[in-house]
Backbone as CSV, one residue per row, in Angstrom:
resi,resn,N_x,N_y,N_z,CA_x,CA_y,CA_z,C_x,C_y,C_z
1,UNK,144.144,134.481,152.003,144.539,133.741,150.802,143.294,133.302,150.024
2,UNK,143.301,133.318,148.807,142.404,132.969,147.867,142.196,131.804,147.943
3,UNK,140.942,131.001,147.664,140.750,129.525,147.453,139.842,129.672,145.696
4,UNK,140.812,128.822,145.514,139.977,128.668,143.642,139.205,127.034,143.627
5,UNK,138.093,126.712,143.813,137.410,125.653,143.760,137.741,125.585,142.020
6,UNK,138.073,124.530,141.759,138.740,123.951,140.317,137.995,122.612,139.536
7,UNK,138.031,122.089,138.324,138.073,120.894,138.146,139.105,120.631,136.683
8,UNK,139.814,120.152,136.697,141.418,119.956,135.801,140.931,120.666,134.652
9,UNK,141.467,121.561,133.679,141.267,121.303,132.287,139.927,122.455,131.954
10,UNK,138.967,122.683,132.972,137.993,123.237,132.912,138.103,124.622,132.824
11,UNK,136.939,125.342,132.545,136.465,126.405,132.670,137.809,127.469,133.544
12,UNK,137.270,126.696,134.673,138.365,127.315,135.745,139.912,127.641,135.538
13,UNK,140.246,126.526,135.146,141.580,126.984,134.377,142.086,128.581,134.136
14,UNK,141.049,129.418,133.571,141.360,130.667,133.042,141.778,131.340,133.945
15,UNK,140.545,131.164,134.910,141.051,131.713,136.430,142.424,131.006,137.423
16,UNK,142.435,129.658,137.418,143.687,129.826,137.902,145.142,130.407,137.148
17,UNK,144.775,130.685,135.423,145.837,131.399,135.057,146.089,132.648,135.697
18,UNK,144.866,133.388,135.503,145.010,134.350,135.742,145.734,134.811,137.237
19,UNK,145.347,133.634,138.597,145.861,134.090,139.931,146.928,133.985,139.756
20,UNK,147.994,133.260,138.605,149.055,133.102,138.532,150.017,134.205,137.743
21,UNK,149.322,134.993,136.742,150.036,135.612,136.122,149.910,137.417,137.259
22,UNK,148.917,137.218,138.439,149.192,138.068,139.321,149.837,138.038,140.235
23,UNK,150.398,136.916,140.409,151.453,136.988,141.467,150.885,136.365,142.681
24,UNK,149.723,136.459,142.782,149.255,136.350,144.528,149.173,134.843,145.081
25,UNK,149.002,134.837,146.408,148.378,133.421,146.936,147.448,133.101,147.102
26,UNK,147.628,131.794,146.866,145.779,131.144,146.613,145.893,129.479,146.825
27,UNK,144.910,128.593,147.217,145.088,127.461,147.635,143.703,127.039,146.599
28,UNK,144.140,125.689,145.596,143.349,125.067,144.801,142.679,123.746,146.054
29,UNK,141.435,123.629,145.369,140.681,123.038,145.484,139.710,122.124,144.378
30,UNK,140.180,121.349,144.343,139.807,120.441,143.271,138.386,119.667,143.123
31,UNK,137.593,119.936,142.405,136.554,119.183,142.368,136.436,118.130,141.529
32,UNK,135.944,116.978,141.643,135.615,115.634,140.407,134.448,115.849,140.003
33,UNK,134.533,116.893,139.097,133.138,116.659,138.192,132.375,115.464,137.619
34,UNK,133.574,114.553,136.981,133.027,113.345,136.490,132.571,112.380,137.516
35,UNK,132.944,112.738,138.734,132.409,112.049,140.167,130.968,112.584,140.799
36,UNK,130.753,113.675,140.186,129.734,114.354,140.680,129.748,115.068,142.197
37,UNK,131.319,115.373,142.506,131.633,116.175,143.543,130.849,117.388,143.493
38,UNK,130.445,117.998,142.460,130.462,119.483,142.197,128.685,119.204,142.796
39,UNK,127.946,117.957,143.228,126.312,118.075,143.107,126.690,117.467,144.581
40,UNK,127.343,117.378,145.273,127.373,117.290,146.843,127.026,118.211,147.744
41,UNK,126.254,117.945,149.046,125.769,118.862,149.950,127.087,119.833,150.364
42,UNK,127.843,119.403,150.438,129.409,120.274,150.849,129.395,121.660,150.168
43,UNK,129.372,121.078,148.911,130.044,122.219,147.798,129.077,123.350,147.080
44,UNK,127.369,122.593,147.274,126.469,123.595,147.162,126.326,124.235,148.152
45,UNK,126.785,123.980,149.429,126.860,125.261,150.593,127.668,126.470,150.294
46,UNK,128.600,125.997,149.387,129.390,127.284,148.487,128.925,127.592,146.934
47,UNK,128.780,126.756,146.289,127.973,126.819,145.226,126.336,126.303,144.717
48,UNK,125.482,127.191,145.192,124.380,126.145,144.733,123.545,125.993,143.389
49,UNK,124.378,126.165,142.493,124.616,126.293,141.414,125.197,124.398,140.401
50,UNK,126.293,124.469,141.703,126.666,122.978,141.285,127.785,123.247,140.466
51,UNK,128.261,124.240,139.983,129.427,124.962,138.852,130.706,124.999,139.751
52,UNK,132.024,125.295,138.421,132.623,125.446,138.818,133.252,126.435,137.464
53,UNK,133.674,127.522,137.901,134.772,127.966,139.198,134.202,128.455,140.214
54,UNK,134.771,128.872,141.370,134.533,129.465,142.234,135.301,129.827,143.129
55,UNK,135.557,131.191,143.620,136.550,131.676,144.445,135.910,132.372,145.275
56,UNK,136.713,132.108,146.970,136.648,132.468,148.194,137.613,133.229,148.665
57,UNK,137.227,134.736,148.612,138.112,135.721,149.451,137.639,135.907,150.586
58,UNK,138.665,135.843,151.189,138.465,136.218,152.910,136.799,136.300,153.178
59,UNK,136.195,134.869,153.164,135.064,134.657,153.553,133.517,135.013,152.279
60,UNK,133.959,135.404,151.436,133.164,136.249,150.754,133.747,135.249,149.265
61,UNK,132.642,135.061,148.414,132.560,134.387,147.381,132.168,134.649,146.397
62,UNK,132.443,134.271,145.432,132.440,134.996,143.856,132.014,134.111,142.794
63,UNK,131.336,134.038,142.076,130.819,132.624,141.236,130.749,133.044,139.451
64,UNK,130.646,132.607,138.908,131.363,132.430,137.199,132.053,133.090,137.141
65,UNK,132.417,132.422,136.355,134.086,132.550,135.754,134.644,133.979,135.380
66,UNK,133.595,134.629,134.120,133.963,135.653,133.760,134.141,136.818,134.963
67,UNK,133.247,136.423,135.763,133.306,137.751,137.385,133.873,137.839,137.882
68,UNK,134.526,136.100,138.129,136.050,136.155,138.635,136.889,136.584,138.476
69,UNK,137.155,136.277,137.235,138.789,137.175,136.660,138.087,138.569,136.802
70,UNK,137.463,139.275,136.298,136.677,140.302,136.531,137.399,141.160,137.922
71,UNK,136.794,140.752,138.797,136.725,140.922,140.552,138.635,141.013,140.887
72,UNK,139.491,139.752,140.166,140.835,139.948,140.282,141.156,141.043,139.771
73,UNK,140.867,140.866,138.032,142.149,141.881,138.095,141.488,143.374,138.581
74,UNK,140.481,143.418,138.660,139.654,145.024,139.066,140.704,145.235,140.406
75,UNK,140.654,143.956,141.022,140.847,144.372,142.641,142.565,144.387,142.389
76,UNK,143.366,143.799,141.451,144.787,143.964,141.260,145.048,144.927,140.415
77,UNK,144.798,145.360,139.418,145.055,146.670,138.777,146.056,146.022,137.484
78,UNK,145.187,144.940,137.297,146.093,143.836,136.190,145.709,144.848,135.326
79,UNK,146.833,144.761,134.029,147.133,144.974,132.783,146.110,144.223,131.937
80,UNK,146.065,142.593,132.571,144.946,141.858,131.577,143.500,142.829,131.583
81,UNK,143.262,144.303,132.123,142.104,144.166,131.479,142.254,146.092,131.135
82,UNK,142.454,146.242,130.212,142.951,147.654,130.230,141.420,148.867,131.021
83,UNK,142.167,149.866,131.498,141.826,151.096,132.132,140.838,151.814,130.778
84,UNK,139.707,151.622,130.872,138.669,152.205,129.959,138.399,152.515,128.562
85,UNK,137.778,153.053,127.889,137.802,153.230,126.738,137.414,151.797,125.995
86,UNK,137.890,152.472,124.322,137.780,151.247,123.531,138.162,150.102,123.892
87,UNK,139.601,149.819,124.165,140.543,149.090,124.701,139.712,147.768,125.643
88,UNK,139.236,148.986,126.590,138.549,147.809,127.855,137.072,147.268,127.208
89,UNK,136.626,148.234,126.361,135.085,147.438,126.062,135.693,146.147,125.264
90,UNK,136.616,146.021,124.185,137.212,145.343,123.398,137.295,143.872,124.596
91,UNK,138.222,144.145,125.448,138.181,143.206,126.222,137.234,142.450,126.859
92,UNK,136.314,143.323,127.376,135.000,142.802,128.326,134.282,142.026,126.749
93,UNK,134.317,142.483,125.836,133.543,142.069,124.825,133.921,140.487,124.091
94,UNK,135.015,140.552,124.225,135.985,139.014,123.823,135.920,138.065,125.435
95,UNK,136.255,138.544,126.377,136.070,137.776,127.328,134.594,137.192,127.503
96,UNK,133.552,137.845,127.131,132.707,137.723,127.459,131.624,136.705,126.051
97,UNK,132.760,136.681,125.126,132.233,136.294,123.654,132.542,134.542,124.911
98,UNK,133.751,134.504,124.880,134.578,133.166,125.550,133.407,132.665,126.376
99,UNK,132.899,133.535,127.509,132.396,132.897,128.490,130.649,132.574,128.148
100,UNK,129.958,133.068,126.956,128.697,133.103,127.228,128.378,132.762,125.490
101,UNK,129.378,132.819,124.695,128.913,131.949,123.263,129.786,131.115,122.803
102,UNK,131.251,130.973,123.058,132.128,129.953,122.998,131.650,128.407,123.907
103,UNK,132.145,128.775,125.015,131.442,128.171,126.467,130.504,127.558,126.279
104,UNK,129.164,127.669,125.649,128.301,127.333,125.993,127.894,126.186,124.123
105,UNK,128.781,126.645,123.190,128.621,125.750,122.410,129.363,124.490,122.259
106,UNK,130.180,124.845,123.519,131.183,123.509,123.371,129.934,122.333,124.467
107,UNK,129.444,123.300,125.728,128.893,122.612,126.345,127.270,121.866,125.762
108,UNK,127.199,122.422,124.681,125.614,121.656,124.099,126.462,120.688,123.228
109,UNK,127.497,120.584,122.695,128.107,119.108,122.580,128.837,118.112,123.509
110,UNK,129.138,118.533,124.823,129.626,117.690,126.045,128.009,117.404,126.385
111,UNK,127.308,117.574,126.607,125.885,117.329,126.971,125.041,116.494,125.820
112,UNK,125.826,116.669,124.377,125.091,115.455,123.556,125.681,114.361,123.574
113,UNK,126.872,114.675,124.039,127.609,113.030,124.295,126.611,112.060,125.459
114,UNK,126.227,112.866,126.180,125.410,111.651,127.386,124.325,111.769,127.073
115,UNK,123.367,112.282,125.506,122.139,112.202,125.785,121.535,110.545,125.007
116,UNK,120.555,110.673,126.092,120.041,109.076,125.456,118.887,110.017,124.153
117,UNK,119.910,109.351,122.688,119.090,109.468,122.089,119.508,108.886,120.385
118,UNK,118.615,108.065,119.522,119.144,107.268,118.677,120.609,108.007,117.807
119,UNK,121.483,106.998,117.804,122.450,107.043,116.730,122.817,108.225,116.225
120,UNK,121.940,107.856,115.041,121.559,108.706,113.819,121.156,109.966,114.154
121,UNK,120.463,110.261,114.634,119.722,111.790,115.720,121.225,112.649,116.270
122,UNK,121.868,111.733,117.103,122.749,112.664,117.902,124.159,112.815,116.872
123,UNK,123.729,111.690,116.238,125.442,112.369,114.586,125.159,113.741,114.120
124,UNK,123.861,113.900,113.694,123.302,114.900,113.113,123.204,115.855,113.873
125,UNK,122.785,115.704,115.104,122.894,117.266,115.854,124.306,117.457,116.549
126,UNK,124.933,116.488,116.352,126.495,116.844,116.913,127.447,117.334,115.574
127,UNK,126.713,116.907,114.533,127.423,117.846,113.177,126.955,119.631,113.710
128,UNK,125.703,119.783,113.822,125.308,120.957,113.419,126.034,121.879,114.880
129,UNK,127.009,121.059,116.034,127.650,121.560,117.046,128.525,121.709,116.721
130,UNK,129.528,121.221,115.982,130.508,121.300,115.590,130.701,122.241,114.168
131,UNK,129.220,122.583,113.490,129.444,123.455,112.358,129.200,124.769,112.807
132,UNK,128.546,125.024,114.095,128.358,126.300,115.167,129.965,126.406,115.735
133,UNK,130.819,125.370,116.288,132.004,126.024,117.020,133.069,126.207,115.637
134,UNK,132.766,125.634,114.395,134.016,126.332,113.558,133.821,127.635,113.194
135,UNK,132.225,127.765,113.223,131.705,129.084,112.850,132.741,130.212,113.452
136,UNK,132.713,129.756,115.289,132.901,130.768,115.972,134.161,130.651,115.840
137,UNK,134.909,130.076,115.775,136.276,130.284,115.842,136.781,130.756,114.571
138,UNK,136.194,130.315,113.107,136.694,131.642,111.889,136.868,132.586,112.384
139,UNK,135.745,133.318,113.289,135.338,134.601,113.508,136.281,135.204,114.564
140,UNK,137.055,134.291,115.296,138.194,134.464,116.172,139.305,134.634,115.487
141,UNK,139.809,133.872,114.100,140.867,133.477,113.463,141.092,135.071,112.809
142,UNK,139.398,135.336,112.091,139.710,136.706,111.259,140.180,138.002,111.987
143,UNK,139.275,137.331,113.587,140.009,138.841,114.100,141.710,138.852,114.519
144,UNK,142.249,137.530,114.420,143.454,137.163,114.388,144.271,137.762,113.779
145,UNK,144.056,138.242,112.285,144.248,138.717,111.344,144.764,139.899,111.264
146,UNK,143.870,140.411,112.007,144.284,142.008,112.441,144.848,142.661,113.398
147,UNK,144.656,141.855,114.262,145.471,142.335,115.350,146.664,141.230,116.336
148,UNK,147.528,141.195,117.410,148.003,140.143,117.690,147.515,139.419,118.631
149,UNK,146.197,140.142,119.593,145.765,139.370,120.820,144.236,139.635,119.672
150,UNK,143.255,139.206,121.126,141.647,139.164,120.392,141.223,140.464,120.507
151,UNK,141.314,141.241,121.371,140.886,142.262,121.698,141.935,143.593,121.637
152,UNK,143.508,143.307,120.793,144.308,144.287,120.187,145.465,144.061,120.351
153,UNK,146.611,144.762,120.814,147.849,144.559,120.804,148.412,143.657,122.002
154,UNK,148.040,144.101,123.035,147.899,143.423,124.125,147.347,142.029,124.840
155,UNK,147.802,141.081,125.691,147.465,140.544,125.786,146.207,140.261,127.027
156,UNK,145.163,139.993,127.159,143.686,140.047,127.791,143.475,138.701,128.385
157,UNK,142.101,138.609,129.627,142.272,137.800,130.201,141.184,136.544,129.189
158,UNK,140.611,137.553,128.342,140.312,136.809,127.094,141.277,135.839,126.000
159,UNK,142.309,135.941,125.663,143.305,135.652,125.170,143.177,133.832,126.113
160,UNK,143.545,134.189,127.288,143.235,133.179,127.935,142.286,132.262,128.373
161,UNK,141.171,132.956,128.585,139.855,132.231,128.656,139.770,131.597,127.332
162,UNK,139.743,131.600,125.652,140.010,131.212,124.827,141.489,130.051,124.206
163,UNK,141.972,130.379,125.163,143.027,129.092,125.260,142.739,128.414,125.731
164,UNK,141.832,128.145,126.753,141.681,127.126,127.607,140.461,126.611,127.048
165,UNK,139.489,127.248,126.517,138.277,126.184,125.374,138.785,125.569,125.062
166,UNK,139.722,126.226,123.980,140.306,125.495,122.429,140.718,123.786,123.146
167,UNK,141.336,124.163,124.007,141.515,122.331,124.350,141.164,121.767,124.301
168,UNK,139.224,121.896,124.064,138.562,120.826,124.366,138.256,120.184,123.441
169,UNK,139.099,120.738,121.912,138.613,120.592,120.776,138.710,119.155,120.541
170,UNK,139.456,118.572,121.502,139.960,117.072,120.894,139.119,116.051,121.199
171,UNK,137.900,116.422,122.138,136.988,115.515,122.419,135.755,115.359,121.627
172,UNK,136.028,116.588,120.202,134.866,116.384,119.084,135.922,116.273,118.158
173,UNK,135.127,115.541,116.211,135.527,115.055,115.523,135.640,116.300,114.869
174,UNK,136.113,116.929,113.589,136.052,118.167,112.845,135.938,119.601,113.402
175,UNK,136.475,119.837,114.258,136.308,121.281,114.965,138.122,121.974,114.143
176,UNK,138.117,122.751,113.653,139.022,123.189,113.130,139.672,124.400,113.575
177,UNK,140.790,124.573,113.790,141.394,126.070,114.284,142.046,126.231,113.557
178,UNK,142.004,128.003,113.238,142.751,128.144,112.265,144.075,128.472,112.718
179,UNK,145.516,128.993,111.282,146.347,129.379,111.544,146.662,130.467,112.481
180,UNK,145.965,131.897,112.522,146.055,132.682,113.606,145.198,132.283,115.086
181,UNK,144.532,131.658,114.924,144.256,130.826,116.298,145.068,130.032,116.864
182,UNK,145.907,129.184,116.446,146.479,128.375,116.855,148.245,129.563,117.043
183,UNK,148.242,130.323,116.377,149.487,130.917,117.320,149.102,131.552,118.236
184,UNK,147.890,132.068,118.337,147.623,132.624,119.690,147.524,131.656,120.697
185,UNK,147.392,130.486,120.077,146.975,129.444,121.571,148.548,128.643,121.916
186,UNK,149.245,128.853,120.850,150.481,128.733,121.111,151.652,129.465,122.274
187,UNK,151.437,130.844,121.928,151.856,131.828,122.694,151.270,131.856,123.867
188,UNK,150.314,131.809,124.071,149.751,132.071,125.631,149.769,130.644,126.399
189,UNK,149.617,128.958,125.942,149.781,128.466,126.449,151.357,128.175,127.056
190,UNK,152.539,129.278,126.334,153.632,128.751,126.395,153.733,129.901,127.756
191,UNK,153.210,130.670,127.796,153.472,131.528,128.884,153.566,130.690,130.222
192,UNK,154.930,131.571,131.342,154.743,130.681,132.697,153.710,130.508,133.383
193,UNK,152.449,131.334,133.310,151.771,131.448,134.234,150.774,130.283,133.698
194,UNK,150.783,129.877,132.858,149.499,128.889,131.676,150.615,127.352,132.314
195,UNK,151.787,127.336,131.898,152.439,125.808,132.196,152.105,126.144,133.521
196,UNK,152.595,126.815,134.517,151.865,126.395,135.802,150.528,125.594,136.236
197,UNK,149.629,125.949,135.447,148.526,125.637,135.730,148.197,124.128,135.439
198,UNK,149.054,124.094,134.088,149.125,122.792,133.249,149.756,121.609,134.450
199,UNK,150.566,122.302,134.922,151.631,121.625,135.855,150.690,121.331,136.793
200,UNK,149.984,121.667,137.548,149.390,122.086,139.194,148.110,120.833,138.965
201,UNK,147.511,120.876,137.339,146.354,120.398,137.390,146.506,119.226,136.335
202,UNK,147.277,118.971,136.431,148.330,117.477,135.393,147.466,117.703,133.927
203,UNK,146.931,118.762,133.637,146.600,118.852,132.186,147.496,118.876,130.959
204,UNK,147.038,118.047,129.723,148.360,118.210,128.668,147.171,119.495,127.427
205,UNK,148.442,120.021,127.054,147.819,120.800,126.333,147.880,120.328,124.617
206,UNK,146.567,120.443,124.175,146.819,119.713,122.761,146.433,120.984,121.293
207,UNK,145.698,121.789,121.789,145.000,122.529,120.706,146.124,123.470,120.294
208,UNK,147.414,123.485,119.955,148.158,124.625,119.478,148.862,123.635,118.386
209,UNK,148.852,122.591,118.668,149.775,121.325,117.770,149.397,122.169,116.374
């Protein structure tokens, strides 16, 4: 059985959608980030990294996020990531937009919230964070436009990894989603395998309103 090291709402999320929309078994494991569980001698014996997600197959361990789902559906023969070609670069290319330029601009504004530094200084560089994540999400909205998932007709484990950012939108002031963003985050959060997760990890979902 799978173990998904978790923390509510997070990153991880994508991945526990994803164990869910495959069907399989798996036992959560919850970490308190805001406790600083994730920087304990315990959990760097599995992660020494200090991150989370992280999943444990039959002894053998797997670390960020994107590798994870990766490693699933490769090893399940999921649909979330289509069989080669355009199709699959499309995917690896949006999943990977999620995990390594989405991801990481939300996190240089969760990281200016705790920095000691005057007032005035951190308004200003938390504008220019928030004028980087509307950036990126136009650029999500337009490809909205054209097609019905991010990466084409189908729905990807990108689709999801991008639902589960967007949530975090509510903890900055002016981050804007557009109309085809927000039905995509509509649709996929309404999916069973997404309320499960919502359910499992008492998260409310706000970014589709």
């Amino acid at each position: 059985m799978y173990q998904l090291y978790y923390s509510p709402g997070a990153c991880s999320m994508a991945v526990h959608v994803v164990l869910n929309e495959l069907g399989v078994p798996y036992e959560l494991k919850r970490i308190e980030t805001m406790k600083g569980e994730q920087k304990s001698a315990e959990f760097l014996k599995i992660n020494p990294r200090g991150q989370i997600p992280v999943l444990v197959d039959d002894g053998k361990t797997v670390r960020e996020g994107a590798a994870i789902m990766l490693y699933l559906m490769e090893k399940h023969n999921s649909a979330l990531l289509p069989k080669g070609g355009y199709a699959h670069a499309q995917a690896l290319e949006w999943l990977m937009f999620g995990n390594a330029t989405l991801h990481p601009a939300y996190g240089r504004g969760f990281g200016l919230m705790h920095a000691q530094v005057p007032a005035e200084t951190k308004d200003a560089m938390m504008k220019n964070v928030v004028e980087n994540i509307n950036k990126l999400w136009k650029e999500v909205d337009e490809k909205l436009e054209k097609s019905k998932y991010i990466a084409g007709e189908t729905v990807t484990a990108a689709d999801i990894l991008l639902t589960v950012i967007a949530n975090w939108s509510s903890n900055f002031q002016g981050i804007t989603l557009g109309s085809n963003v927000k039905r995509l985050l509509k649709e996929i959060s309404a999916r069973p395998s997404y309320q499960k997760a919502l359910k499992d990890e008492q998260v409310e979902y706000k970014a589709a309103a």
